[in-house]
N, C-alpha and C positions, 0 to 999 in steps of 0.2 A: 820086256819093257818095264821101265820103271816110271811113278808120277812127276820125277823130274824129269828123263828122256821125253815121254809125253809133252810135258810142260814147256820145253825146246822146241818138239813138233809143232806145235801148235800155233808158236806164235812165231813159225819160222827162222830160230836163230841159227845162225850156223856153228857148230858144234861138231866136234867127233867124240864117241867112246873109246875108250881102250878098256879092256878087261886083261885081267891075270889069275893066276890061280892064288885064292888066297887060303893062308895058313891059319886053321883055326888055334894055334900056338903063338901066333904073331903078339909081341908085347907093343907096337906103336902101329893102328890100322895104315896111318899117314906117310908114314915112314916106310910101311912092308909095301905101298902102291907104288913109292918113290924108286925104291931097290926093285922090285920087278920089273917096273916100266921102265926102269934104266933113264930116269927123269931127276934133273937137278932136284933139290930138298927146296929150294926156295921158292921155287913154282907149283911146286904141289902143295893146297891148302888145303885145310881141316875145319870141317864145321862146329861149331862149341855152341851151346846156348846157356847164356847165365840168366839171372832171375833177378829182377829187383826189389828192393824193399818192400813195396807195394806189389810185386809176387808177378812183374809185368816181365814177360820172356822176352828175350834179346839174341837173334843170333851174331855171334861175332865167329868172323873168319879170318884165320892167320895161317903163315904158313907153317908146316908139319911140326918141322923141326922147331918151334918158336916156343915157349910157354907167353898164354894172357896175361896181358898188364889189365887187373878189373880195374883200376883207378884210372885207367885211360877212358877203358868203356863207359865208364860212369859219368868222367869229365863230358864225353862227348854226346850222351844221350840225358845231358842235365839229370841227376840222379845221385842221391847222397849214397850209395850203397850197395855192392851187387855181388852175388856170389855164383859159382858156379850150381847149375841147376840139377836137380837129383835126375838119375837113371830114367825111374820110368814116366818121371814127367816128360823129362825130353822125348821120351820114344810115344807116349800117349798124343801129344803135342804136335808133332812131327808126323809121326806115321812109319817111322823109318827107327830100323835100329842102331844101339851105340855101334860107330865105326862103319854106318853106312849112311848117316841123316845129309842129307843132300843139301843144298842152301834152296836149291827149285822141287818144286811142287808140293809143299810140307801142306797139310791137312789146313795148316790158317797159317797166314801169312805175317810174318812178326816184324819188326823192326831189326835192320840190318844194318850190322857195323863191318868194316873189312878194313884190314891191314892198307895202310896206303906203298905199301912193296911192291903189291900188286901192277900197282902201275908201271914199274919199273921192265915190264915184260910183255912181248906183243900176245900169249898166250899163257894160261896161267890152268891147270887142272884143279877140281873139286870130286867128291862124292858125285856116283850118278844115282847113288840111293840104295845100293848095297854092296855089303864084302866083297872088292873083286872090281869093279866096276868104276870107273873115271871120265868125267868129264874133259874135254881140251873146249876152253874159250876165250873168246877176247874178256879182258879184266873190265873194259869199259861195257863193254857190250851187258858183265855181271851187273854193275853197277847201277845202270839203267834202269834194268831188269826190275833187280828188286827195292831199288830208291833207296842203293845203301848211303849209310855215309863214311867218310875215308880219313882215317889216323894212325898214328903210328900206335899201334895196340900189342906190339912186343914187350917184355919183360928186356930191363938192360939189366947184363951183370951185374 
């Protein structure tokens, strides 16, 4: 078990895991769960955490394949500035390591932004909190959850 699987139990969401074998060579964690679990690219998300000016952690969720639009994040979460957040801040923060941080049960619970793609799909997969490991759940159901809020936070061409 992981503190996010846990963090499902608990507050009884319905959810399933999926595990696969993961390659410690793998160059995109997001991408290598998408290819093994034989799962569309646009349903499988990725946890990010950028940092703001004022050094305030932000988790933003998009799908695998996507890179972050930060001017989106920043539009949305009122904030002149935001960059992607260092290595072991995120994992000190989190609890979890890079290419398993979970969006549920991180060590303190941050402000959450999510791709609004997400809705476009009755079940949408995240991180269950480590290499290897996936979530299946309702996107609304995410949303709730962690009081995210919802824009388009893809990078265009």
């Amino acid at each position: 078990m992981t503190p996010a699987i846990d963090y499902l139990k608990k507050y009884n969401i319905l959810h399933q895991v999926l595990n696969y074998q993961h390659d410690v060579n793998a160059q995109s964690y997001g991408l290598e769960a998408a290819s093994k679990l034989n799962l569309p690219e646009q349903q499988v998300f990725k946890t990010l955490v950028v940092s703001t000016e004022k050094q305030q952690l932000v988790v933003a969720i998009i799908p695998v394949a996507a890179k972050l639009n930060l001017k989106s994040v920043a539009k949305l979460i009122s904030c002149k500035k935001i960059v992607m957040a260092e290595p072991a801040v995120v994992e000190r923060s989190s609890g979890y390591i890079l290419g398993g941080v979970s969006p549920f049960g991180q060590k303190k619970r941050l402000v959450t932004v999510i791709d609004n793609s997400a809705l476009q799909h009755n079940n949408i997969y995240v991180s269950a909190g480590q290499r290897g490991l996936e979530i299946e759940i309702n996107p609304e159901q995410l949303i709730t959850l962690l009081k995210a809020k919802t824009a388009s936070l893809q990078q265009t061409s």
